[in-house]
Each structure stands twice: as C-alpha cells, then as structure tokens.
N, C-alpha and C positions, 0 to 999 in steps of 0.2 A: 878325095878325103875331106878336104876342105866343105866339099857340095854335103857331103853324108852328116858331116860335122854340125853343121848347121840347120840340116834337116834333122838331129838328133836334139839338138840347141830348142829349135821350135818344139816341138812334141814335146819335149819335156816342161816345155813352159804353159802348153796346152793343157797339159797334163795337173799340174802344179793350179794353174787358174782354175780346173774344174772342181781341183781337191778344196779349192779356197773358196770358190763360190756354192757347192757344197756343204762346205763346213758354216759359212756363213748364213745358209740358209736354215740349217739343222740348229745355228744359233739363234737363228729371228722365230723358229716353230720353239723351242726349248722356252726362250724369253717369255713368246708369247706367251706358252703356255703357264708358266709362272708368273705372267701378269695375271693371267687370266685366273687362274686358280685362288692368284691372293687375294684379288679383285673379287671373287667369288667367297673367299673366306670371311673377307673383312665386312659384305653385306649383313647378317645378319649380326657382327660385333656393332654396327653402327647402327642397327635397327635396338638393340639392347641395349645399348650407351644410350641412343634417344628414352628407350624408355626409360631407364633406370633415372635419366634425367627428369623427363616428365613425372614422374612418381615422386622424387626429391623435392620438385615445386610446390606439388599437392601438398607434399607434408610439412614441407614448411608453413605453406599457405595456412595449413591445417592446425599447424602450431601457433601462427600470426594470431589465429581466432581466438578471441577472448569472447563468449557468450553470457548476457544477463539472463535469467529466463526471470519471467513473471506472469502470475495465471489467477484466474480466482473461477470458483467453480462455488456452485449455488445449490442446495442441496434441500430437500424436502426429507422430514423425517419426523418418526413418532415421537418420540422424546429428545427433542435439539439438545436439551442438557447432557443427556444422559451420551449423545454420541457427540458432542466437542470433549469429552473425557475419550472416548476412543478413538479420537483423532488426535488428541494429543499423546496417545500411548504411540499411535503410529508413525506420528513425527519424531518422537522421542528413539524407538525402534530403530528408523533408520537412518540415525545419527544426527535428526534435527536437533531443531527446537521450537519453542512458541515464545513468539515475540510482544503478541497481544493477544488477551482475550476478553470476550464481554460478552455477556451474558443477561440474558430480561428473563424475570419470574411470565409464568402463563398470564395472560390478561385478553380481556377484551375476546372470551370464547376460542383461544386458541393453546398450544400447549407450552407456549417460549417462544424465543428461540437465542440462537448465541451467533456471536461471529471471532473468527480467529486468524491470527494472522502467524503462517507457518514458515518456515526457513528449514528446508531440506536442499541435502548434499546436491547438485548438477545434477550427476548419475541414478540420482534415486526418483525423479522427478516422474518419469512414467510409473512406476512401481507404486510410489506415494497416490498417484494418480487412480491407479484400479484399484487399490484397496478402500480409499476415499468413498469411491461410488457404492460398496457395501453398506455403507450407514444409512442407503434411502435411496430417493428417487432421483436424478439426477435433473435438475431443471435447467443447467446453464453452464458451458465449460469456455472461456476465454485463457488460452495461454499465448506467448508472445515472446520473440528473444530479439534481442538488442546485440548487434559487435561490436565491443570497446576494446578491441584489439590495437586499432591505433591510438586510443588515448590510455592505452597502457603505456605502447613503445615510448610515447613523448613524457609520461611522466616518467619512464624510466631514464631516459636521455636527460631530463633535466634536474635531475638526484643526481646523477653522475658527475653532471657536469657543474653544480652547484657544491658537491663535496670535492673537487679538484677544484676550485675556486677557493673556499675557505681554507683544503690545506695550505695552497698556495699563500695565501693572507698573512694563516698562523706562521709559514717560514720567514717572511719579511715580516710578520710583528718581532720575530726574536732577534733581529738583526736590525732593528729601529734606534737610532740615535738619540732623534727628537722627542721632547712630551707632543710636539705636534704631528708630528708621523703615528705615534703610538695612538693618540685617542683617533685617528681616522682610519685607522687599520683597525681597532678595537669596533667602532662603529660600522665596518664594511662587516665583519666578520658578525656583528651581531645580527645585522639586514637578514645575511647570506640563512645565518641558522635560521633566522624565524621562517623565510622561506622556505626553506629545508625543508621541518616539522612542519608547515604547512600540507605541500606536497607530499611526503613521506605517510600523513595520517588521511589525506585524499586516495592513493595507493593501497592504504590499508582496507579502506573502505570500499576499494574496486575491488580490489581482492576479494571481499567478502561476498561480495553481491556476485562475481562470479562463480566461485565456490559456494555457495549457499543458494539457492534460487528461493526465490519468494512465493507463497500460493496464499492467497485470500479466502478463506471458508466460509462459507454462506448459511449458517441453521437455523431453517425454518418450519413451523408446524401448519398442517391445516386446522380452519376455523373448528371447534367442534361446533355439533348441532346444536341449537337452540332448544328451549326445553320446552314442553306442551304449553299447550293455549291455555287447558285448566285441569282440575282435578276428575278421577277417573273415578272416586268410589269416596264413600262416607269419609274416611279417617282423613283423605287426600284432602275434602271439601273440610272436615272440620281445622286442620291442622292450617290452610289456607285462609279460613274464618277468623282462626285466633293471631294469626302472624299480621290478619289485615286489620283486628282489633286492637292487637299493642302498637301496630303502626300509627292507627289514628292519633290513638291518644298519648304516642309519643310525641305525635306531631301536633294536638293539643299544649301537651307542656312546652313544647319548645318554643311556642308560640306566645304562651302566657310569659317564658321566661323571656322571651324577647320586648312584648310589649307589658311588662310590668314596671319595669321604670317611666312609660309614659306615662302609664293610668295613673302610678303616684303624683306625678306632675301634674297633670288635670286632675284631679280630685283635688289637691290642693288650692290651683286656681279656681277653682268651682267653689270651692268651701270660701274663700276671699271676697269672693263676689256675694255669694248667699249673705255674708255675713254684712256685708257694705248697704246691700235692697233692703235689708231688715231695717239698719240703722235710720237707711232713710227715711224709712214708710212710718217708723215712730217720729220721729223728729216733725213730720207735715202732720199729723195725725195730734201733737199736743196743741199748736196756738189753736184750732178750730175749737177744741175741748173746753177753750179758756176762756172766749170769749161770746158763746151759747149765751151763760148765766146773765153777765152784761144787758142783753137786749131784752133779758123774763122781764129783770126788775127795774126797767126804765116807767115811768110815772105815765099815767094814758093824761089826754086832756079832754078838761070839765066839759060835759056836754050841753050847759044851760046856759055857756057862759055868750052866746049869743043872742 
C-alpha cells in the first residue's frame, strides 16, 4: 500500500509538473505573442510621432522665418509716363503703395522716362511681378530675400525684458524714501524708456519691410529716330530757308547786342584820341606860321659897299 501510495504520490507530481510546464509555456507563446503584437502596433505609432514631430520643426522653423524681399525690375516702354500711372494703379490694387516717384519730361530724342519705388504686401510680390511685365519690355529682373527672423526674436527678447526692468524700477520708485533713491530710479527708468522706444520703433520698422516688400521700377523709353538730313520738296526747302534766315539774323542781333556796349566804349576812346592829334597838329602848325614873315622883311646888304 505504502509501495502503490507512492507510486501514485510520483505520477501525480509528474502529472502536476507537465500541467505547469505546459501552462508556463502557453504563457511565454501568449506573452510573446503580445509583445510581439504591441511591438508590431507601436511601429508605425512611432514612425507618426517621428513625423508628426518632424513636420512640427518645419513649422516652427517656418514660423522662425521672417523674410525681407527686395527687387527692382527695369522696364522698356513706349510711354514711361504714361505706364508709372499703371503701375501705380497696380500697386495701389494690391494693397500697396508708392513711396517714391520721379519722373523726367522726353529729352535728348527719347520719350522720358520715370522711376518708382513700390511697397507691395510679401504675398502679392509674384502677382505685382507679372502684371509689371505688361507695361513693356522687360530688360532686367533682380529680386532678393533676406531672414531677419533672428533679429526679430532678439528685438523681441529685449522689449520684454526692458519692460520688466522699468516695471520693476516704477515699484521700487513708489516705495523710495530718499530724494536720493528717487532721482536714480527716475533716471534708470528714463534710460530704460528711451531704450525701449528705440527698439520698439526698430521692430516697427522690421515689421514693415517684412510685410511690405520693396520693388524699384525702372521707365525707360527708346531713343526716337533722328529726323532727315534735309528737305524733300519745295515748301520743306523754303520753310528750311526762312528758319535758316531768322536764325542768322537772330544771331546777327544777338551778337550786336552783346558787342554793342564795346563799340560804345571804343568809339568813345577813338573820338578822345581824334580830338587830342587834331589839337596837336594845330598847336605845331602856328609858331612856323609866325615866324615866315620875320625872315621876308629882314634888310638884304648893300652890294657896292665893298
């Protein structure tokens, strides 16, 4: 009984360790397979956290970006006048404006020309761009962008940190004892402002050149043709004849009027002198007159008296 007991004892303990190492196997494939699965879930959660990340950077990055744009475009056109007005309508359109403009009459065989200086919104800058190029010929396109993204952030950092400095000031000026505390906390705080408004109207001014972009307009006309060598028929030849007649003798008087105050001047000196040879010529011309008669009536001598 004892022997059976025992052998029943074992078996059941065989029995028992197959069911445990069994079940413990059935747990390491369960586990596994629920590593494996989550392991398998969590790959593409962590391929779209990376991106979702990468994409965050970009736009931040993208936000960091403060762009200047500046351009100047050079333009051939028949009437420069006439198209800095439609270019100004076009700046005006797309929420610009004109900052400068300047303009020359036709001269020198050609038809003007003008130049302008534009300020269109960031976004309208392509758009401003091909409309531009309707006015004419395009002879020249330079545009250009600058990132003042980081001399944004710093002027922003040091507004912030320049207005918690002055609040700070203002709460220890109201809690100042001394006249001597109070005029050097009045004078920190003054520093601090003019600083302030410094930077504050530098910011403004970035601001602007960000949101606004610049473009330089260039209007210029070709030379016209020069006009024939001479006249093709009668009326051409006479009209020619008389223009070349009143020319001369414009240029006759102008010429009399220019040297007519000399000639007064030498005919004066000339009349001075005429009048000075005359005086002379009489004055030498009397003792000879005078002394003729003297020599008639001097006495001859006696001829016998030898």
């Amino acid at each position: 009984m004892r022997h059976i007991s025992r052998t029943t004892a074992a078996l059941a303990a065989v029995l028992a360790a197959g069911i445990v190492l069994s079940g413990c196997s059935a747990g390491a494939d369960y586990s596994g397979a629920s590593d494996g699965g989550s392991t398998a879930e969590r790959a593409p959660l962590a391929v779209d956290a990376a991106d979702t990340a990468s994409d965050g950077e970009q736009n931040a990055a993208a936000a960091d970006q403060a762009l200047v744009i500046t351009g100047t475009v050079t333009i051939t056109a028949d009437d420069p006048i006439a198209a800095s007005e439609k270019a100004t309508a076009i700046a005006r359109a797309a929420g610009g404006r004109v900052d400068a403009r300047t303009e020359y009459a036709p001269r020198d065989g050609d038809a003007g020309s003008a130049t302008l200086t534009l300020r269109v919104p960031a976004d309208a800058v392509e758009d401003v761009r091909d409309q531009l190029k309707e006015l004419g010929t395009v002879e020249e396109t330079d545009f250009s962008s600058v990132d003042v993204g980081t001399q944004q952030r710093d002027l922003d950092t040091r507004i912030t940190t320049l207005r918690a400095s002055i609040a700070r000031y203002t709460s220890w000026l109201a809690d100042a004892d001394t006249t001597a505390d109070l005029i050097q906390l009045e004078q920190a705080i003054a520093e601090r402002q003019n600083e302030l408004e410094s930077l504050e109207a530098q910011q403004r001014a970035l601001d602007d050149k960000v949101a606004m972009s610049t473009i330089t307009l260039q209007l210029r006309s070709v030379a016209l043709a020069p006009p024939p060598d001479g006249p093709d028929n009668f009326w051409e030849g006479l009209v020619v004849g008389w223009n070349g007649f009143v020319a001369f003798w414009g240029g006759v008087a102008v010429a009399l009027g220019v040297g007519l105050p000399w000639l007064v001047v030498l005919g004066a000196v000339l009349t001075v002198v005429v009048l000075l040879v005359r005086r002379a010529g009489r004055s030498s011309v009397t003792p000879l007159t005078a002394s003729a008669p003297a020599a008639a009536t001097a006495p001859a001598a006696p001829s016998g008296s030898e």
